[in-house]
C-alpha positions as a printed NumPy array, in Angstrom:
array([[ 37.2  ,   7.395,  48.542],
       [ 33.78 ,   5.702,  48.195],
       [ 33.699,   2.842,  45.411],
       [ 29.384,   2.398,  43.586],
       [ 29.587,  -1.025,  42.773],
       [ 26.997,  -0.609,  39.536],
       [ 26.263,  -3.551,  36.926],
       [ 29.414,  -5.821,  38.187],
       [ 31.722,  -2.358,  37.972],
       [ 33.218,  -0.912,  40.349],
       [ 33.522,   2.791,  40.267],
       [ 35.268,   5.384,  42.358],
       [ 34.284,   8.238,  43.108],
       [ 34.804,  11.784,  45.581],
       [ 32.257,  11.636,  48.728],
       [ 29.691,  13.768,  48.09 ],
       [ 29.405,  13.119,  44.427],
       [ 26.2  ,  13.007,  42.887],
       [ 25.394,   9.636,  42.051],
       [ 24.328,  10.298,  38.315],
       [ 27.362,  12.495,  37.787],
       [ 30.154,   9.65 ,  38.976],
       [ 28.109,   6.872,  36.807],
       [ 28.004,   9.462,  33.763],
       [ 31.856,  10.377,  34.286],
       [ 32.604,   6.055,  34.53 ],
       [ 30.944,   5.759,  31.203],
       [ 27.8  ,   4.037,  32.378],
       [ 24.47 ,   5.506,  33.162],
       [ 21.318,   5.063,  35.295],
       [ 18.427,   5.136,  32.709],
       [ 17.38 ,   2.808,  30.958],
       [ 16.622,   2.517,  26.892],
       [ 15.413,   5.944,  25.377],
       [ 15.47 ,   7.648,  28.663],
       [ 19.212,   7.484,  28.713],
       [ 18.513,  10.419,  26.208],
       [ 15.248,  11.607,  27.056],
       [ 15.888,  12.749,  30.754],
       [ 15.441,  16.125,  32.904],
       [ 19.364,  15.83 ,  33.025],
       [ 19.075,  15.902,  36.916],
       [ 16.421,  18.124,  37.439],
       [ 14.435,  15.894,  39.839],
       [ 11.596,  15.783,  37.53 ],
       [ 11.364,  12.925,  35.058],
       [ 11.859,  10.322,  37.463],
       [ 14.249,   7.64 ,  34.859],
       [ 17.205,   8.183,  36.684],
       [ 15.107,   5.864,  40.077],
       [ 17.813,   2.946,  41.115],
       [ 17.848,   0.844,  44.416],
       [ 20.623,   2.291,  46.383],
       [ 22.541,   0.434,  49.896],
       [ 24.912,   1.953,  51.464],
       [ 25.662,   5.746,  52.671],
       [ 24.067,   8.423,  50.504],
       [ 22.554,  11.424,  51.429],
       [ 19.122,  12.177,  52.482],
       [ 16.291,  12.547,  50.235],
       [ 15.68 ,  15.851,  48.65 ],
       [ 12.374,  17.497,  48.71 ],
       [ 12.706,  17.34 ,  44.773],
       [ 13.273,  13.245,  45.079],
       [ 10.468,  12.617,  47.131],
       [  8.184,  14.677,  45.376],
       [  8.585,  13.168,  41.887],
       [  8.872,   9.539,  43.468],
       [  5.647,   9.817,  45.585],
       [  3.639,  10.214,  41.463],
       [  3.151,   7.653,  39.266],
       [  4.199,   5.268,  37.778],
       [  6.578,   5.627,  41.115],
       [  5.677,   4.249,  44.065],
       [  6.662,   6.346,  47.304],
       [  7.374,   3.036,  49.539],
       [  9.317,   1.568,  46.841],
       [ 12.566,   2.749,  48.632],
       [ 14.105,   3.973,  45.144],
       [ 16.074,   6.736,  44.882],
       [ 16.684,   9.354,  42.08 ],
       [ 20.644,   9.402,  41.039],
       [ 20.53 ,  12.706,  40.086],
       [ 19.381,  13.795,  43.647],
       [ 21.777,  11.257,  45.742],
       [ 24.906,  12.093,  47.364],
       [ 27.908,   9.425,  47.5  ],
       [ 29.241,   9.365,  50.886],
       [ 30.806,   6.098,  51.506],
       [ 30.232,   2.684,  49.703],
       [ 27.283,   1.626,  47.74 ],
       [ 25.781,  -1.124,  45.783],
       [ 23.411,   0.206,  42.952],
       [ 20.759,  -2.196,  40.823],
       [ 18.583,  -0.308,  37.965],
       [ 15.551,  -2.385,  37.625],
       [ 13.29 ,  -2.271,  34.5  ],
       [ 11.225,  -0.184,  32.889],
       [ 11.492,   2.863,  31.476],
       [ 11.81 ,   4.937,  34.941],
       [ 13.016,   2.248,  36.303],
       [ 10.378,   1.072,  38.955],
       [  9.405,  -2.165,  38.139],
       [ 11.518,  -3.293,  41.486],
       [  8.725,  -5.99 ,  42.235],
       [  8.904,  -7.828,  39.139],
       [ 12.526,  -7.878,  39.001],
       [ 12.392,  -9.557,  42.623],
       [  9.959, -12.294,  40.942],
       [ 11.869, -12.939,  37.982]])
């Protein structure tokens, strides 16, 4: 069973989960602010659910990389959408700031 170690949790979850779904089912979630409301609700589309993910998820959706290669996303930021990423063994996840959650730069320089 793959454990998401998320904002000094730890959080099991079934491989193959969606990463949004196990962090909304552990209470937590990967938005930040207003957009933990304001969201596609895993559509791929509004880009607030982006988080830095290591470890062994699933490929990138055409859905994921469309939406992250548009502003204010970067494509070669290396974030990944939760709502689009598979869970297959263990992972570390950081939400940086910002309302989509793509200010991964300035969270390296703080």
């Amino acid at each position: 069973m793959p454990t998401i170690n998320y904002r000094s949790r730890e959080i099991d979850c079934e491989e193959g989960t969606v990463l949004r779904d196990a962090l909304k089912d552990a209470g937590e979630t990967p938005h930040n602010g207003l957009a933990d409301s304001l969201n596609c609700r895993g559509m791929a589309t509004c880009g607030t659910c982006a988080v830095s993910v290591e470890g062994d998820v699933s490929e990138p959706t055409s859905g994921e990389k469309r939406r992250l290669s548009f502003p204010p996303h970067d494509a070669d930021s290396g974030l990944r959408l939760a709502c689009q990423t598979e869970v297959y063994g263990d992972v570390t996840v950081t939400k940086h700031d910002g309302f989509w959650g793509q200010h991964v730069e300035r969270d390296e320089d703080a």
